[in-house]
N, C-alpha and C positions, 0 to 999 in steps of 0.2 A: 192604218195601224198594223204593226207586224205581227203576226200571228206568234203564240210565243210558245217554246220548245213544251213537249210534256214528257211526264214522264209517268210512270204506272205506282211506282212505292220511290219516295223518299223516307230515308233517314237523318234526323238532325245528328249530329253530336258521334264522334270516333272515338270516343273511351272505350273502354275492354267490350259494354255491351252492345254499342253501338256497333265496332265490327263483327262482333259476333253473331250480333241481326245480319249484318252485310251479307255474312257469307253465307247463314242458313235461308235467305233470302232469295242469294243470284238464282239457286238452280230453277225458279220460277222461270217462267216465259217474263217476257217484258224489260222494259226498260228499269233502272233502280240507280237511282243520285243518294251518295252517301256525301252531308255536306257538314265540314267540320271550319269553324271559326281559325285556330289558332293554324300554323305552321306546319303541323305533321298529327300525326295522332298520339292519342294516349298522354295527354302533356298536365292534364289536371288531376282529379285525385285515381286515373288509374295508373299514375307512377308516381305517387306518394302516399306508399302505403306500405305497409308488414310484407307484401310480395306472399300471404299465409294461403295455404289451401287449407278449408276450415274442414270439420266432420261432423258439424249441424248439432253442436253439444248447448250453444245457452241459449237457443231460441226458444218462445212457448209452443208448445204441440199445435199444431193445425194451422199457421202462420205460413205462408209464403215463403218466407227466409229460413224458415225448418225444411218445409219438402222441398225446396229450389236447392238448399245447402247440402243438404244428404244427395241428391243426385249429382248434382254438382261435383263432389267430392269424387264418386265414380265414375263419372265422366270425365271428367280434367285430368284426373290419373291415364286413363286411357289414350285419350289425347293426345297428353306428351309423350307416352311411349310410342305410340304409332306416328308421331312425325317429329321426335328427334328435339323436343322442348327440354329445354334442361329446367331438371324439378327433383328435388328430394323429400322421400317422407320421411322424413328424419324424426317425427313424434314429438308429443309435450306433455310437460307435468306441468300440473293446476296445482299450485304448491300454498299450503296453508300455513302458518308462521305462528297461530296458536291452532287452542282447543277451540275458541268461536268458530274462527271460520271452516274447523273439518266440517261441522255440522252444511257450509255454505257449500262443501263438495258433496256431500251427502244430498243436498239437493240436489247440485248439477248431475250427477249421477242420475239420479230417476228422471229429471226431464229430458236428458240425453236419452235414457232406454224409453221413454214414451215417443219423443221421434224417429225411435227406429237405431240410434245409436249404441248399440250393444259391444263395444269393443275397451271399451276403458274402464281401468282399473286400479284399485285401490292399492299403494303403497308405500310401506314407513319410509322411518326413519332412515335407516341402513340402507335400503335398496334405493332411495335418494341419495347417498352418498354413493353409494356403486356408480350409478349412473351418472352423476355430474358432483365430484367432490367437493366443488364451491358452494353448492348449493344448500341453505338449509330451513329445513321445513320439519314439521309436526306428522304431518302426512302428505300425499301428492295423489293427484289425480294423473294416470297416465293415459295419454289418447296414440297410440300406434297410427289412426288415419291422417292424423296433421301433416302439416309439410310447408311448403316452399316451391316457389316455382319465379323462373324465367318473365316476368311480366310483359316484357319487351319480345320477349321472343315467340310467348302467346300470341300477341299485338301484333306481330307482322306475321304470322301465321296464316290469320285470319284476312287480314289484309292481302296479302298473296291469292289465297283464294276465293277473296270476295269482287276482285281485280279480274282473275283467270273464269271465275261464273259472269264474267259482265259488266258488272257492278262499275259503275261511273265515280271516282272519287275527286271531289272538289275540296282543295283544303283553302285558308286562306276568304271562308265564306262565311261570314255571319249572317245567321237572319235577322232580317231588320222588319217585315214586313208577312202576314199569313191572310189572306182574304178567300173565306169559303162562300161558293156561292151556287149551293146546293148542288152542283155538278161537280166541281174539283176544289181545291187547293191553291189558291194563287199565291207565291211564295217569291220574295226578292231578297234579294242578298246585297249586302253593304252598301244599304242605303240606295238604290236603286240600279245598281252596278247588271245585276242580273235580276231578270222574274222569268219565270216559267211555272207550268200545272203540274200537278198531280193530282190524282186519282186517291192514293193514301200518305198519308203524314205521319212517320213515327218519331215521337218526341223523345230521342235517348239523351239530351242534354247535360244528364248531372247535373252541376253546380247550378244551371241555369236552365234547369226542366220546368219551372214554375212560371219562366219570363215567356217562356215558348208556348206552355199551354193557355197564359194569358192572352199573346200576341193570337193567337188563335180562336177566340172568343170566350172560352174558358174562364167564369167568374172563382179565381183561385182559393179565394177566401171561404167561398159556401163550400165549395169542393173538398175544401183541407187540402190545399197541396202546396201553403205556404211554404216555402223552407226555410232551415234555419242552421246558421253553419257554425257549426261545431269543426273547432281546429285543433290539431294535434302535434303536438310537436316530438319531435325526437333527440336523443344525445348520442354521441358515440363515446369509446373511451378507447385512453392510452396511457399507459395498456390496457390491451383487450382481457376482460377473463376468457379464458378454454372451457366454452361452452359445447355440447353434443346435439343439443336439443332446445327447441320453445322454452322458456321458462318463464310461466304468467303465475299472477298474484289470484287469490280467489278476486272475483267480478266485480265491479263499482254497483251499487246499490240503480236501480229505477235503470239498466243498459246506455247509461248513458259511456263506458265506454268496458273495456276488458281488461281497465289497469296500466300501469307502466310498466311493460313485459321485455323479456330479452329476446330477441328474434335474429336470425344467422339469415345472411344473405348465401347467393349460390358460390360467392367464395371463398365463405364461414367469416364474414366479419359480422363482429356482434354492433346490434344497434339497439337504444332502449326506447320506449314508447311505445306508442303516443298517448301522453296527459289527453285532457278532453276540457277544452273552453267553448263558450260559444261567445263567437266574434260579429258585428253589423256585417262585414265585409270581406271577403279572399282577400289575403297576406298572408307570406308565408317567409317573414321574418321569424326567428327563432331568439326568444330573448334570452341570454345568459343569465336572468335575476332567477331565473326557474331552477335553474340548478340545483339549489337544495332542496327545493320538493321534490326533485326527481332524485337524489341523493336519498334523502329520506327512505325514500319509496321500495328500492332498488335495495337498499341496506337492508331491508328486511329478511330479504331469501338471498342476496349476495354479501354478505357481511364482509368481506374481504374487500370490495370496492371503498375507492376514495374518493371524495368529490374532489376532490383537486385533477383528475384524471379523465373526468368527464368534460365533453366537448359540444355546444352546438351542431345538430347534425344537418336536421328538414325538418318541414312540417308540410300536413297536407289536410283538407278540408273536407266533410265528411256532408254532405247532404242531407240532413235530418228533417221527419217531417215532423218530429215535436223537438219542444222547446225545453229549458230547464224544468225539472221535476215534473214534466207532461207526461200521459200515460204513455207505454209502449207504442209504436204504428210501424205498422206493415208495409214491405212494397206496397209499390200501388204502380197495379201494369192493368190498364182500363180501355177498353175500347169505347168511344164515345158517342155510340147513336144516341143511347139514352139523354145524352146531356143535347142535341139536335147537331150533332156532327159525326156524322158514319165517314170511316175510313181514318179517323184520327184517332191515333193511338199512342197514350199516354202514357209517359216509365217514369215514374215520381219519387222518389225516396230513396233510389239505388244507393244506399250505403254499402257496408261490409252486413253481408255478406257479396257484395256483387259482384268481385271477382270469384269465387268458387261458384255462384250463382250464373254465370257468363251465358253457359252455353242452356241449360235448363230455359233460362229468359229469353233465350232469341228462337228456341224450339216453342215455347209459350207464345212468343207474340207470333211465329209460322201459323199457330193453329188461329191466332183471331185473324188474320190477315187469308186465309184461306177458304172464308164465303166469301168473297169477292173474286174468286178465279174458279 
């Protein structure tokens, strides 16, 4: 029998956190196999999506996705200015459309200054029209740290020097197979194509983090790490309104999403979404019947839109680890002695925030991954 290759950390899954493991990863001694299914990286929900850098305003205090999201925020800014990402903070208003929902910004206000979010502010009528004449609202919420950013440009950033640290990148690899057997990792890819060892296993799979910490012995069900995919779709319009900034509705009730918002890409084309379904399956058809619920929607603080004008854009799929009207849940980034497998390490629910969250999570799982060196 052939001895078979090892290696010291692999990585499943090249979404935004998965390189971002990679590359705070390489500067380790050792070997490190970054193994991603599809054709290149970043191909599932981290490039469909808002492209938002968030500033950690609706999450609850003491959650993972608040402290991940707030540094995050100041990290990823830095980020792109020191290595040339194109990103703009371009801010948003949390625009309320009566007198219910001010009271709904009156909350997000204190839970945002309970996480440390002190920067946003309270503004009418008038100064909603200054800032984006289309727009109308009762009051707004304005957040100065919001933004936008390059997602792509992030993604090979990371890539670059997750390559230039070492880092082995296998695209084109799904895992088919994980056998621990108390010394390492036995891992094959497409169906028997490739195996080799590892030492540790980080599960960054997204969509398919639950199928990976299964295949790995991981009983998902007792664990809670079921997921459940909530998809999102998007619209464009033509014509565009001249938009400046973010413009979101107050929040959908139990987080199950942040509304149907106006968001600017890096070359100010407006997009609207994403609705929130939860679907058996990834598809990322986008049905035209929805139109008028996003018409609807959109009409409330953009009153001057037509649904005649609105267009099928994208949609993308959000890895949720609750289900309809389930409680709130958290990342969940677990290192698994406890559960009788040391060195496997778990990233389960990386929804939004987990792009603003990228780099805080791959500095997170450095510190579990570093009793073993």
């Amino acid at each position: 029998m052939n001895q078979l290759d090892s290696f010291d950390i692999t990585i499943i899954g090249a979404g935004v956190v998965g390189l971002a493991i990679a590359e705070e990863l390489s500067s380790l001694s050792g070997r490190i196999l970054l193994l991603e299914k599809n054709t290149s990286f970043g191909m599932e929900t981290s490039s469909r999506n808002s492209e938002v850098i968030h500033a950690g305003i609706y999450y609850p205090p003491g959650l993972l996705k608040s402290t991940l999201c707030r540094e995050g925020n100041r990290i990823l800014y830095e980020t792109c200015a020191d290595r040339n990402i194109p990103h703009w903070r371009l801010g948003k208003l949390i625009v309320a459309t009566s007198e219910g929902e001010y009271e709904a910004l009156e909350k997000i206000k204190r839970q945002a200054a309970q996480n440390g979010v002190s920067d946003l502010t309270f503004i009418g009528k008038r100064q909603i029209r200054s800032l984006e004449p289309d727009v109308t609202g009762v009051a707004a919420l304005f957040s100065p740290s919001t933004g936008i950013i390059d997602t792509h440009g992030l993604m090979r950033s990371f890539y670059v020097n997750a390559q230039a640290g070492g880092a082995v990148i296998a695209f084109r690899s799904e895992v088919t197979s994980i056998r621990f057997d108390r010394a390492a990792y036995e891992v094959e890819t497409n169906a028997g194509e490739y195996r080799f060892r590892t030492k540790i296993l980080i599960n960054s799979a997204g969509l398919h983090a639950d199928r990976i910490a299964a295949l790995a012995g991981i009983n998902t069900d007792r664990a809670g790490y079921r997921l459940k995919y909530c998809k999102g779709n998007y619209f464009s319009a033509s014509p565009a309104p001249k938009l400046s900034h973010l413009v979101y509705p107050a929040p959908l009730e139990n987080n199950t999403g942040l509304g149907i918002h106006a968001t600017l890409d890096m070359a100010g084309r407006v997009r609207f979404g994403p609705d929130s379904r939860y679907v058996d399956a990834p598809e990322y058809t986008v049905d035209e019947a929805r139109k008028p619920s996003f018409y609807e929607a959109i009409a409330r603080y953009l009153p001057g839109i037509s649904m005649e004008s609105l267009h099928p854009d994208m949609s993308g799929i959000r890895p949720k680890l609750q289900g309809p009207g389930e409680p709130y849940r958290d990342f969940v980034i677990e290192e698994e002695s406890k559960a009788g497998y040391p060195g496997l390490i778990n990233l389960i629910g990386i929804e939004s925030p987990g792009l603003t969250s990228c780099i805080p999570i791959a500095r997170r799982v450095s510190s579990l991954v570093a009793p073993y060196y």
